[in-house]
Structure formats: C-alpha cells, structure tokens
N, C-alpha and C positions, 0 to 999 in steps of 0.2 A: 447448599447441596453441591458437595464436590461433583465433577463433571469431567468426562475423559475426553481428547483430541482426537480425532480422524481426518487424516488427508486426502481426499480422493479425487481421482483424474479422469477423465472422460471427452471425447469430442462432445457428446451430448450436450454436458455444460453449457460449453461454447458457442454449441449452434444455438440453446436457449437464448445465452447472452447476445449473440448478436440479431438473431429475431428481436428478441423486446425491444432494445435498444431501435430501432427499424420501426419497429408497431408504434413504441408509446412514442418514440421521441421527446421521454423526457429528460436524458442526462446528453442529447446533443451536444447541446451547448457546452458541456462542461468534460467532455471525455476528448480524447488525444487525435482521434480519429474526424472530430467535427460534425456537422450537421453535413458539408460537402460530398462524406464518406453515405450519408444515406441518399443523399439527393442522387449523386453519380449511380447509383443502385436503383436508384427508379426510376432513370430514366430508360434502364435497362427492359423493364417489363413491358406488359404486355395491358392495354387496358383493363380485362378481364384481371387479370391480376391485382393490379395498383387497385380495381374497387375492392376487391375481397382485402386486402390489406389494410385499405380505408375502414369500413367494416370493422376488422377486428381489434382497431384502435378505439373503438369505442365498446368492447366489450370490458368486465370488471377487471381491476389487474389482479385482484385474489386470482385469477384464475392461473395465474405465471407459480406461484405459488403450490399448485396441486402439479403442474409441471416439473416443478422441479422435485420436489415428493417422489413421483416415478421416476425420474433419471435418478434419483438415489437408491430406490428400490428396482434397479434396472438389472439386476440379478446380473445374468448369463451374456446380455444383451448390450454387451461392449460399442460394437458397430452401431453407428447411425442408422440407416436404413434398416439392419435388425431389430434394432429400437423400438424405428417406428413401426414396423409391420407387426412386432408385440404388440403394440398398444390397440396398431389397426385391429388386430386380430383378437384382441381378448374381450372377455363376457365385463358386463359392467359390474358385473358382482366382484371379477380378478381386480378390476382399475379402482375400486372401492377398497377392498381389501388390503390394497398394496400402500395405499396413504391413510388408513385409518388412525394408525397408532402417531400420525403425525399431526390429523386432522378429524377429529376425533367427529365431530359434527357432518361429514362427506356422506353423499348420498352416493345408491347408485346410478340412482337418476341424474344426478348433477355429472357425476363421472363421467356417464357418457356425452350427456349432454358438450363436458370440455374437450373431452376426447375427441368427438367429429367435425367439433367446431376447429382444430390445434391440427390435427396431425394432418389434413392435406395438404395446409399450408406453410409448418414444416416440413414437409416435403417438399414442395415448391419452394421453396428459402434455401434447403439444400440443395434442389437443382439448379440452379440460377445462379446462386453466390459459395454458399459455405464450401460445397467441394471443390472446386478451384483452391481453396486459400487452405483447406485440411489438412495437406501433408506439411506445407507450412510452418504452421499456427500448433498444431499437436503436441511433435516433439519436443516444443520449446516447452507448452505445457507441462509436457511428463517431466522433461530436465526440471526444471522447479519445483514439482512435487515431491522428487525424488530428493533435493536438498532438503526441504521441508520434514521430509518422513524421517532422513538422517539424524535430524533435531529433534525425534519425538523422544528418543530416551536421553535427550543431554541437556534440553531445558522444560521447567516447568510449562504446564498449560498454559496459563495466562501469561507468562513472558512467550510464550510460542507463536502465541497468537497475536501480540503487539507487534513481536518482529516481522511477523508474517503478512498483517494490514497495514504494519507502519502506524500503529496506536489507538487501534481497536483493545479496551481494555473489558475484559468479561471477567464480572465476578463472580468466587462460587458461592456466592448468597443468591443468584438467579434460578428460577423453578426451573431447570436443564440437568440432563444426563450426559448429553453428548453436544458439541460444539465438532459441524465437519468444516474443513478450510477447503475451499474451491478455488484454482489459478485460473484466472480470464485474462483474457487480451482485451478483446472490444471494449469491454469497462472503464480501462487502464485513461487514467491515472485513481479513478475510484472504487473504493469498496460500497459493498452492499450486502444488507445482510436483511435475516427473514427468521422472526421467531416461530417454531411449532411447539407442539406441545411436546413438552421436553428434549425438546433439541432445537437447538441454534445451526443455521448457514449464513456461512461466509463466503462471498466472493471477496478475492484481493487481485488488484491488480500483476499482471506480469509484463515489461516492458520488451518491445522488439529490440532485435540487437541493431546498434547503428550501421547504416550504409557505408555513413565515411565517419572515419577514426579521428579526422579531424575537428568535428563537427560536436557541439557539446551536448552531453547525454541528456535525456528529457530530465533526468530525478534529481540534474544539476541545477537546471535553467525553471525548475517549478521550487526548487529553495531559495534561489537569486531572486524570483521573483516575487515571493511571498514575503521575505524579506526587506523587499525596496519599497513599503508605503510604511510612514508614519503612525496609521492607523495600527496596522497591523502590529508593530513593534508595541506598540502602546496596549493592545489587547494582549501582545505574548507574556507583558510587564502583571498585568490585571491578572490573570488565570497560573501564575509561577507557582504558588504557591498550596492554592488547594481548586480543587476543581468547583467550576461557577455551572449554575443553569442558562440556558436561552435568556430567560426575563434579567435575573443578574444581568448579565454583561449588554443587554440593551438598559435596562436602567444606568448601569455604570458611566459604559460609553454615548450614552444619548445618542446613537443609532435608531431607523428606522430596521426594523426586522430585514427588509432586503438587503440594504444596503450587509448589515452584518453577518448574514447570513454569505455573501460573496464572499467578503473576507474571510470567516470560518472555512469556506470552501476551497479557499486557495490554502489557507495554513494549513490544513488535512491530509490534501494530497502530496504536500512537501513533506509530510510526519515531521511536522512542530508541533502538532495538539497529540494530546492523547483523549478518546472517547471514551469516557465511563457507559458502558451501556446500562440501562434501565429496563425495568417493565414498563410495557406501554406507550413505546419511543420517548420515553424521556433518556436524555443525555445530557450527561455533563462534562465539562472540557475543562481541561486543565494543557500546560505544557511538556512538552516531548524533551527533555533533554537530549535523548540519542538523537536527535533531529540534527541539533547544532555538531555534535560530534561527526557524525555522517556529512556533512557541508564542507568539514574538513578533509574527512576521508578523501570523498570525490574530488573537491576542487584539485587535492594536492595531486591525486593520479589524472585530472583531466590537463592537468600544464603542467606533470612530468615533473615535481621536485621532488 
C-alpha cells in the first residue's frame, strides 16, 4: 500500500518526549541527555510530586500512545497549555473520537480514564521543566522541520524518511496510509516510532547546536565510536549485503541477545544500519552506506580540509 509523508511540529511532541523519557526511564541510558538529566529534574520536585511520577511509571505505556494520537489530532490547539485545557475540558466522547480512526478499539471510558490520569501531570512537567527550556528547543524544532518539509516534493517517501531517521527504511507493502515524521530533541540521538492503524509515527532525532566550535559534534564522535569495536565492523561485514533478522545475526555472530543488541544500538544512532520495518516489531538490518559517506562529509568540515 503506497503511503504519503507528513511532517509535523509542535512543542506538544516535545513536552510528550520529554515526560516519557522522565516517567519510563527507559531510553536513559542510551539518549545524549543521560539519566543525570532526569535525576537533576527530581531533585527539583516536590515529594508530592516525585510520588505521583513514581505512580505513573507504572501505569501501561500503550497509554503514551493514545497521547500522542491527540497531539496529532490537536487541531487548533498549537500552544501547550491550550492543549491541555482541550483535553482538560473535553467530553470523553471528543477524546474518543479524536483517536479512533487510529485506535480503533478506544473506549470512552478508557479515554477518560488516560486523560485524568496524564493531563495534571503534564501540567506539572510543563511547569517545573519544559517552559524554561520551550523557547529554546522549539525553534530549533521548526528549523528542521521546515528543511524536512522542503524535501517533500524532491525526494521520494521512503528515501525521505531514511534521511530523516538516518535509516528507518518503511515499505509501501506495510498496511499504512500515512507515515508523519516528528523532530525531538530529548530523544536524540534516537528514533522511535509507533504503529496505528494505518499510519505510522516517527520520532527522529534533532541535534543541539554546539557551544564551542571547537569541540566535535555529537553525529561525529557516535560514528567514531561505533566504528572503533571489532565486533561491530564484523557485524557491519555480516548485514552489507542483504538485510538479516535479530536470530540471524545472534546465530551468526554467537552473541548473547544483550550484548548484540548494544552494538546494534550504537551502529543506529551513527546511521550505519538501515531498519527494515516490519509488522509486529519485527526488524531487519542491513548496512547504511550514506553512513560511511557522511563520516567523511563531517570529519572533513570538523578539521577544516
């Protein structure tokens, strides 16, 4: 099923992204920002607080899911706090309505149920953190989107969309209509993405501009460093040619599932793999040739020859 691109921008996103990230803790470890970046933010609260956070760490993460559903259906409701006083304020029949055709199973009961449980402490998340860092973190946003959107009538979908996640590959043999690209910061250096019913989201990474000009850019020093294990070269040697499964390349490489799984994680974010997306979170990986190409790009403008 052929499937068209959409790029869209919003603080909403944002403030999603960096709540989840906060609540679940689970791409800590692996985002640009570190686990420091959440701890320093809790120790900012408030007891009352830190337990309702605690709390909703253990509620399902489908529920991040219906979240982001409405910030795509967020119509008129650009602004944050507009946002959320929509969401505060509408009937569980509207917050039903408004994700249905994405999540076709939503009740209105459940609606509400995510809605009272989300939006106060959305609220709290943008008073305490996210508005400080919004005028920020926005425009950098939008500048990227706006490159993005420039690209919609000069490359195909699927090449749009590898440049865009740095090797998210989506085929149009996937039951999808629509595929929207989302720029995050907090994420960065990963993507993330989330099937509905007929339509795909994507978050992709967007890097902060450097401090000092001296200093070598993040999308330098996460290809230098994917690069420098043995392992890894040997896996980039493995997948050159057609793209392998998970089991694949743990039988091949007799790796234990973690350990491979790092390694995949580090060649990802440097876009050396390219992801075949699947039904059902299956993936398959193969190699990024633009990876190596870009390696050059950057090295040669970060030492000026």
């Amino acid at each position: 099923m052929a499937y068209t691109v959409k790029v869209d921008v919003s603080p909403v996103y944002e403030l999603l992204g960096s709540f989840l990230v906060h609540i679940v803790r689970k791409w800590t470890n692996n985002i640009d920002m570190g686990p420091e970046w959440s701890d320093t933010i809790n120790s900012r609260l408030n007891e009352t607080t830190r337990a309702a956070f605690a709390e909703a760490a253990s509620w399902p993460f489908e529920d991040y899911d219906v979240l982001y559903a409405w910030a795509v259906e967020r119509g008129e409701h650009h602004q944050i706090e507009d946002y959320l006083n929509f969401l505060q304020n509408a009937s569980s029949e509207v917050l039903c309505d408004r994700v249905s055709p994405y999540i076709p199973e939503m009740t209105a009961e459940k609606a509400l149920v995510i809605r009272d449980n989300y939006v106060p402490l959305l609220q709290i998340w943008y008073d305490v953190y996210f508005k400080e860092i919004e005028s920020l973190y926005v425009p950098l946003l939008e500048e990227d989107a706006a490159e993005k959107l420039a690209l919609l009538d000069k490359m195909d979908p699927e090449s749009l969309i590898d440049y865009a996640s740095g090797g998210l590959i989506v085929s149009d043999e996937l039951p999808i209509e629509q595929v929207i690209l989302l720029p995050i910061i907090h994420l960065r250096p990963i993507n993330t993405y989330c099937f509905y019913n007929n339509m795909l989201l994507i978050q992709y990474p967007v890097d902060l501009p450097l401090e000092d000009e001296n200093e070598a850019p993040n999308y330098l020093l996460r290809l230098t460093r994917a690069l420098a294990a043995p392992e890894r070269l040997r896996m980039l040697r493995y997948v050159a040619n057609e793209p392998k499964s998970l089991p694949e390349m743990q039988q091949f490489l007799n790796e234990s599932e973690e350990t491979l799984m790092y390694h995949l994680r580090l060649l990802r974010v440097a876009g050396l793999l390219r992801v075949h997306l699947g039904t059902h979170d299956q993936e398959k990986f193969c190699f990024r040739p633009d990876g190596i190409s870009e390696l050059q790009i950057f090295l040669e403008t970060y030492i000026q020859i």
